[in-house]
C-alpha positions in Angstrom: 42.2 -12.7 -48.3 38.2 -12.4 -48.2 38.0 -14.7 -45.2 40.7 -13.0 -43.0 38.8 -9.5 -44.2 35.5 -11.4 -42.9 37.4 -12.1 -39.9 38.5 -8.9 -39.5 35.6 -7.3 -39.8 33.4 -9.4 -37.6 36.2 -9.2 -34.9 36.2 -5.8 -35.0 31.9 -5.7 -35.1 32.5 -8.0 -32.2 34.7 -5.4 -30.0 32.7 -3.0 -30.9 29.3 -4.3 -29.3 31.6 -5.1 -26.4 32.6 -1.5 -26.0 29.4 -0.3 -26.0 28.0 -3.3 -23.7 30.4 -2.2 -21.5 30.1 1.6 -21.8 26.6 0.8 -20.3 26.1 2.0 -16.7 24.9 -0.9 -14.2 22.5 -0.2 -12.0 21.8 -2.8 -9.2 18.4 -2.9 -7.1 17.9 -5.6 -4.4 14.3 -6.6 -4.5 12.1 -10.1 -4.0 10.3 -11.6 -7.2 11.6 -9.8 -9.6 10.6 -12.4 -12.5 7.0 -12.7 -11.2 6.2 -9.3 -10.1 4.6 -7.5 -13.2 4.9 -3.5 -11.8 8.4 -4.6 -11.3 9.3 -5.6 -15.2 7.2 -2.7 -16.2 9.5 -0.2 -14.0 12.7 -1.4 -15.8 11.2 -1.5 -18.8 10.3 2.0 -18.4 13.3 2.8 -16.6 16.0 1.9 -19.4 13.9 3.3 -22.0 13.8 7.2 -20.1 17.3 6.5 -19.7 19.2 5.0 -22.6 23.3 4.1 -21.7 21.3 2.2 -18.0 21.3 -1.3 -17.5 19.1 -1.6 -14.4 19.6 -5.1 -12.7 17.6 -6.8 -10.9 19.4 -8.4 -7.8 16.4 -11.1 -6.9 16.6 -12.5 -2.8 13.6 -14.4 -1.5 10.6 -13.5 -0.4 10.7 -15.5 2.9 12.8 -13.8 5.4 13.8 -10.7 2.8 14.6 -8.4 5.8 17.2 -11.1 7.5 18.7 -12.0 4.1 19.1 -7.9 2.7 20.3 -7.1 6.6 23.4 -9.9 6.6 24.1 -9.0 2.6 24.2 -5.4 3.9 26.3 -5.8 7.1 28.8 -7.6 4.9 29.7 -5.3 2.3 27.0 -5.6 0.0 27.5 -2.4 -2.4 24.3 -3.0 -4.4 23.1 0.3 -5.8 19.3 0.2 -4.6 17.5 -1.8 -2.1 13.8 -2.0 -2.1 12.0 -1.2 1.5 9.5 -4.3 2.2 8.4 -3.0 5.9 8.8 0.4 8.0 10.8 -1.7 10.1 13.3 -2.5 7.9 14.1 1.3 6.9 14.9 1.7 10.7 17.2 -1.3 11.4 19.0 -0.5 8.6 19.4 3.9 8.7 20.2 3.1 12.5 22.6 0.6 11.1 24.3 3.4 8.8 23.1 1.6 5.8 20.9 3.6 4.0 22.0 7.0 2.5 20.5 10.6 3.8 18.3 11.9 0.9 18.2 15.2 2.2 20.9 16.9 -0.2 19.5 15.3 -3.2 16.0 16.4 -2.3 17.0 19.9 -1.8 19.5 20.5 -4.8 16.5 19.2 -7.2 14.0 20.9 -5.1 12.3 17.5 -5.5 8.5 17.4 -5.1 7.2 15.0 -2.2 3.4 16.8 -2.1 2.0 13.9 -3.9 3.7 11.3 -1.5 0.7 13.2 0.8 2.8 12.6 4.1 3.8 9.3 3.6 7.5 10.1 3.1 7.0 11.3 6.9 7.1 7.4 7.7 11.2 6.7 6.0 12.1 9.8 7.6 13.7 9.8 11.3 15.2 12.8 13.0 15.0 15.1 10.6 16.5 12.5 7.6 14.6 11.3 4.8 16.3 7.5 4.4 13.6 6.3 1.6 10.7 7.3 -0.4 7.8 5.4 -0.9 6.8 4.0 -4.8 3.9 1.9 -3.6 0.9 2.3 -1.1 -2.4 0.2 -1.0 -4.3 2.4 0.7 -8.1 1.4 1.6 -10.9 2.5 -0.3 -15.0 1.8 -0.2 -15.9 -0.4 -2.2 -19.6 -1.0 -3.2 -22.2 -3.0 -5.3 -23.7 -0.8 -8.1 -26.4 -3.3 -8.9 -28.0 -4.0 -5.2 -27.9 0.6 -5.4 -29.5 0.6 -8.2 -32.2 -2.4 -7.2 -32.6 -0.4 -4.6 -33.3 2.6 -5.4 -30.6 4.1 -3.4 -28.0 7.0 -4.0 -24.7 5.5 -4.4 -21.6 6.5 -1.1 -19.9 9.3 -2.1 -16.7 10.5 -1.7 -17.4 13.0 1.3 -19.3 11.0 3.4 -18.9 10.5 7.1 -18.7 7.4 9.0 -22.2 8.1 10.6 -23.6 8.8 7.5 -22.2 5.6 5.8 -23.9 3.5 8.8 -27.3 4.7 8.4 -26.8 4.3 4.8 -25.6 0.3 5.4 -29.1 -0.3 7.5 -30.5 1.7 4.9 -29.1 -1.4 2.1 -29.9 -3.7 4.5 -33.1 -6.0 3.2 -33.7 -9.9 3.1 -30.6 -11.8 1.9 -29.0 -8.5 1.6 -25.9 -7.1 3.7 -25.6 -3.5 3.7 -22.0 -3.4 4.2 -19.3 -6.5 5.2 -16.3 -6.6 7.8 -13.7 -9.0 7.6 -12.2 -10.5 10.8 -9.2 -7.9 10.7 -8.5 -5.3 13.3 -7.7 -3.0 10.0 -10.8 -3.0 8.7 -12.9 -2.5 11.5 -11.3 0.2 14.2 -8.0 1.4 12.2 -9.9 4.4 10.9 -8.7 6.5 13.6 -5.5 6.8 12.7 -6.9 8.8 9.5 -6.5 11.8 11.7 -3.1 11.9 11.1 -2.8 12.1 15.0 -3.4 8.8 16.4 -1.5 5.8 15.7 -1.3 2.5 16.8 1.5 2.8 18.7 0.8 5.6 21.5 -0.5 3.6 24.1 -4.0 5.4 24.4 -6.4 4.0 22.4 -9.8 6.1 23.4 -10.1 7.4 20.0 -10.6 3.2 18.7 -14.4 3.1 20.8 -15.9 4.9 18.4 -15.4 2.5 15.6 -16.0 -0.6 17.8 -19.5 0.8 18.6 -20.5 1.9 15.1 -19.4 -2.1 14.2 -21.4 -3.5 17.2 -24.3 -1.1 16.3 -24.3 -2.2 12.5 -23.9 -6.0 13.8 -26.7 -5.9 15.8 -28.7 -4.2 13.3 -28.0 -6.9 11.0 -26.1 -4.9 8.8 -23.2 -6.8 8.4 -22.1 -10.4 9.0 -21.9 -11.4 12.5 -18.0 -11.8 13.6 -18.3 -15.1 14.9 -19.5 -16.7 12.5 -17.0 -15.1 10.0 -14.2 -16.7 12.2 -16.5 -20.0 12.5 -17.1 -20.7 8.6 -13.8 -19.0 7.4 -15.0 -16.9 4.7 -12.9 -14.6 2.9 -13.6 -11.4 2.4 -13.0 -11.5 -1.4 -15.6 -14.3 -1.7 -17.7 -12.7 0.2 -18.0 -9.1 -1.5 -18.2 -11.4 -4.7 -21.2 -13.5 -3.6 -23.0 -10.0 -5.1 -25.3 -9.7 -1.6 -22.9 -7.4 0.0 -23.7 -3.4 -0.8 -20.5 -1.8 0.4 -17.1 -3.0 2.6 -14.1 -1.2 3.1 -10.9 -2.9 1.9 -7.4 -2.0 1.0 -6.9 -1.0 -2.9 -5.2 -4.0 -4.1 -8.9 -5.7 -4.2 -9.6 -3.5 -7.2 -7.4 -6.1 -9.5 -9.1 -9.5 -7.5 -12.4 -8.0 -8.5 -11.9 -7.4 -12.3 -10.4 -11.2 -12.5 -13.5 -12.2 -10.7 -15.6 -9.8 -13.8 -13.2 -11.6 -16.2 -13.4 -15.0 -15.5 -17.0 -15.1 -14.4 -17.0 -15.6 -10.2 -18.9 -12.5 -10.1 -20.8 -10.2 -13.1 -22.0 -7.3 -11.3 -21.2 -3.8 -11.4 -19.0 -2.3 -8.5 -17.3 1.4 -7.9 -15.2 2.5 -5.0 -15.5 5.5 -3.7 -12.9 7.3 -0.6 -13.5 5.5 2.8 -15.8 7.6 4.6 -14.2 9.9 7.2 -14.7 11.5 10.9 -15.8 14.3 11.9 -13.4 17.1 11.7 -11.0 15.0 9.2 -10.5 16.0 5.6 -12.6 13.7 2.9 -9.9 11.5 1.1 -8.1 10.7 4.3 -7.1 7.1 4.7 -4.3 4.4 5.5 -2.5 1.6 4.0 0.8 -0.3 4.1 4.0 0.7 2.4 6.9 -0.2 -0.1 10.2 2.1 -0.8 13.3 2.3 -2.2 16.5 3.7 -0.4 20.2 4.5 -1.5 22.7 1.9 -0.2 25.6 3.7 1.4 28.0 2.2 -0.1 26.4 2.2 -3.2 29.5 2.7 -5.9 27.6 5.0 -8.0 25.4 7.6 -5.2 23.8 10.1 -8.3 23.1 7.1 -10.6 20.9 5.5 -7.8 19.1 8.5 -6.8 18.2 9.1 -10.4 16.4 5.8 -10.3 15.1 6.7 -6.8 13.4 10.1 -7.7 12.2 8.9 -11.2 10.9 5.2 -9.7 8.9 7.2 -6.6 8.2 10.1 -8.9 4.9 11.0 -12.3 7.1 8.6 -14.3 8.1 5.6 -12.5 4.1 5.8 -10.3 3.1 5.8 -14.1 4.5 2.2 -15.1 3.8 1.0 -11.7 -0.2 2.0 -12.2 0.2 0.3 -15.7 0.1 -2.8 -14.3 -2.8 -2.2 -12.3 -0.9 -1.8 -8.9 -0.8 1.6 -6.7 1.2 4.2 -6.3 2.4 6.1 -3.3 2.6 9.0 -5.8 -0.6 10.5 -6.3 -2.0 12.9 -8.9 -4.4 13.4 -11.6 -2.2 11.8 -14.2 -1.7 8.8 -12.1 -5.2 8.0 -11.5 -5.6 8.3 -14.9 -3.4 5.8 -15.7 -5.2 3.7 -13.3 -8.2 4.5 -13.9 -7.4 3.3 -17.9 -6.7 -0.6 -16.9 -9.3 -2.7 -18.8 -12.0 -3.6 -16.1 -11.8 -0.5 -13.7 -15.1 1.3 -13.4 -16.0 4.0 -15.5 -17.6 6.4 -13.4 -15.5 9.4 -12.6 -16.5 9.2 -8.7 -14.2 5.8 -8.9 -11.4 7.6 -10.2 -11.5 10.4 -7.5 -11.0 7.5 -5.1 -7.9 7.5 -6.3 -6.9 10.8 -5.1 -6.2 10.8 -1.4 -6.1 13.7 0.8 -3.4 12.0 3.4 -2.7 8.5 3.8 -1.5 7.5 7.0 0.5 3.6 7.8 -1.3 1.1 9.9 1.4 0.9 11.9 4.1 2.8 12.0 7.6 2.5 12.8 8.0 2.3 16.7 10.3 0.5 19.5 8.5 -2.7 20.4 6.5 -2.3 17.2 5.6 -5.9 17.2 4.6 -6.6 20.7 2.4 -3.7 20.6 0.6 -5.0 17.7 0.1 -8.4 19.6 -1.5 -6.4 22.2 -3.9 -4.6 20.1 -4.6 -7.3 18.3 -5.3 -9.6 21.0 -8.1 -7.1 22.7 -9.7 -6.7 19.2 -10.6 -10.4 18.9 -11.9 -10.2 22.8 -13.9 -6.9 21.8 -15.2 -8.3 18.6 -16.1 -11.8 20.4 -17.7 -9.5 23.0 -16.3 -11.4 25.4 -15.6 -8.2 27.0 -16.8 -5.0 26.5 -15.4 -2.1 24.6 -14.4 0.0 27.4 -13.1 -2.9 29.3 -11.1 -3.8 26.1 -9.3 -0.5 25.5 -8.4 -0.1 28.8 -7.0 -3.6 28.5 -5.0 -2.3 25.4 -3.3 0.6 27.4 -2.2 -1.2 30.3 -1.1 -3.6 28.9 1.2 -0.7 26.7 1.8 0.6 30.0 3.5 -2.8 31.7 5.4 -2.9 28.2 7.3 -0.1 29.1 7.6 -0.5 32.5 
């Protein structure tokens, strides 16, 4: 009689973990790498704890191709609650595809906040409908070598300083064996500042407003500010190993630099002191303005459970969800003061409250944003910046190359 009332008794312990195993809710969220990624096993974590009763799955699809893979799952069926957003282009294929969910009615029956998306959201939202929300954004930032400053004698960049004043401050850093500030090869981090205007993009076929940023290079290059382009492309060096060699004062580079540069403090391939500061900005645009790439999340139309997935959607993009993301020393699309501080908190990130400012951008506009053609335009571009950088043309000849050949695109 004991051992059938054992038997009883663990039977019934048994149906009762089942019942409350299965009174869990399921939420599904394709993504790529989800056992590798750390902001990504920080955001469940985070996730199921806010929200006891949620088990938030993981549907894991390769890297390699995600778009192609995510677009056939999608076109057959796929009823997945959450799909992650890897490229601009991806949110239009599949919102013209009538895959993605409006977000509008959630938005306005919880009055949800997008100010600290600072006009990102803009980029997932097409005719008036807001298809996704952005949960991650490495914008670029300044970063610079506190040591060779302080050798120096020199005021460190600031967070409010124009592009003019950042070149005479680069000759300024420039000595013997010293660069006063470092380009890398890409068209990103040498004329992409105009788009910080919030006006000009990539993708509009007149590209005047790039000529200023291709002379202030040439004029730094000739100064021997900076590294000569040619011979970056000739002897292949990266521009990580480059701002590490600890002879470079300042170079402007995308965010996600911050983490390379405390393993480099970490493991010994550099020990000097470094801050970042706000790229610096035009005339006539707002300090804090820059660009960056993004990632999002949207709301899979035929998503069986519509509320439970935007719950994830606004909490993920949201304070909370940018707060487990920054805990793993990524960024944020969201930003605020309470972000940054989490940020700012990862062991290795500077100190100095300047650095931490960084990490509150006015705007932040994409590199390229979501157009038809997208991709040939970019080939465009991109081939008249390596002729302009080569100087085997001039600037003016260059852009003009760059909007004819947009022109004959769309002839």
């Amino acid at each position: 009689m004991k051992k059938m009332l054992t038997l009883v008794l663990a039977l019934m312990m048994a149906l009762t973990m089942i019942g409350a195993a299965s009174a869990d809710e399921v939420l599904t969220v394709v993504t790529w790498d989800a056992t590798t990624t750390p902001y990504l096993i920080a955001q469940e974590a985070a996730f199921e704890a806010a929200n006891p009763g949620v088990d938030l799955q993981y549907i894991d699809v390769a890297s390699q191709d995600y778009a192609i893979k995510v677009g056939t799952m999608l076109s057959g069926g796929d009823t997945s609650d959450v799909v992650m957003v890897k490229e601009i282009t991806d949110i239009v294929n599949w919102s013209g595809a009538g895959y993605a969910t409006s977000l509008n009615d959630y938005i306005a029956a919880e009055n949800y906040d997008l100010s600290g998306f600072v006009g990102m959201e803009a980029n997932y939202a097409f005719d008036g409908v807001q298809y996704a929300l952005p949960f991650r954004s490495d914008f670029w930032v300044l970063f610079y070598n506190k040591d060779l400053f302080d050798a120096a004698g020199v005021a460190y960049p600031t967070n409010d300083m124009t592009w003019d004043q950042y070149a005479e401050l680069a000759k300024t850093m420039t000595s013997e064996g010293v660069y006063g500030t470092h380009y890398h090869t890409w068209l990103s981090a040498v004329a992409n500042w105009a788009v910080c205007d919030g006006v000009n993009t990539l993708v509009d076929g007149e590209y005047s407003d790039l000529a200023y940023f291709y002379n202030l290079y040439q004029g730094l290059e000739d100064a021997g500010a900076c590294m000569a382009y040619n011979e970056l492309k000739a002897s292949g060096l990266h521009y990580s190993a480059a701002f590490a060699n600890g002879n470079v004062a300042m170079m402007p580079m995308g965010y996600w630099y911050v983490s390379t540069l405390i393993g480099y403090n970490n493991d010994g391939t550099c020990n000097f002191n470094w801050g970042i500061t706000a790229v610096p900005h035009a005339d006539g645009v707002a300090a804090g303005s820059s660009f960056g790439n993004l990632t999002g999340v949207m709301v899979n139309e035929k998503a069986a459970n519509k509320d439970l997935a935007w719950k994830y959607v606004a909490w993920l993009c949201g304070e909370e969800g940018a707060a487990a993301t920054a805990s793993t020393g990524s960024r944020p699309a969201w930003v605020s003061e309470n972000v940054a501080g989490a940020m700012s908190s990862v062991a290795g990130f500077p100190a100095d409250e300047a650095s931490k400012a960084a990490l509150l951008p006015s705007y932040v506009a994409v590199e390229m944003p979501a157009a038809d053609r997208v991709s040939e335009i970019s080939t465009i571009v991109n081939e008249e910046h390596t002729m302009i950088m080569t100087r085997e043309i001039d600037i003016d000849e260059g852009i003009e190359e760059m909007n004819e050949r947009f022109a004959e695109l769309f002839e």
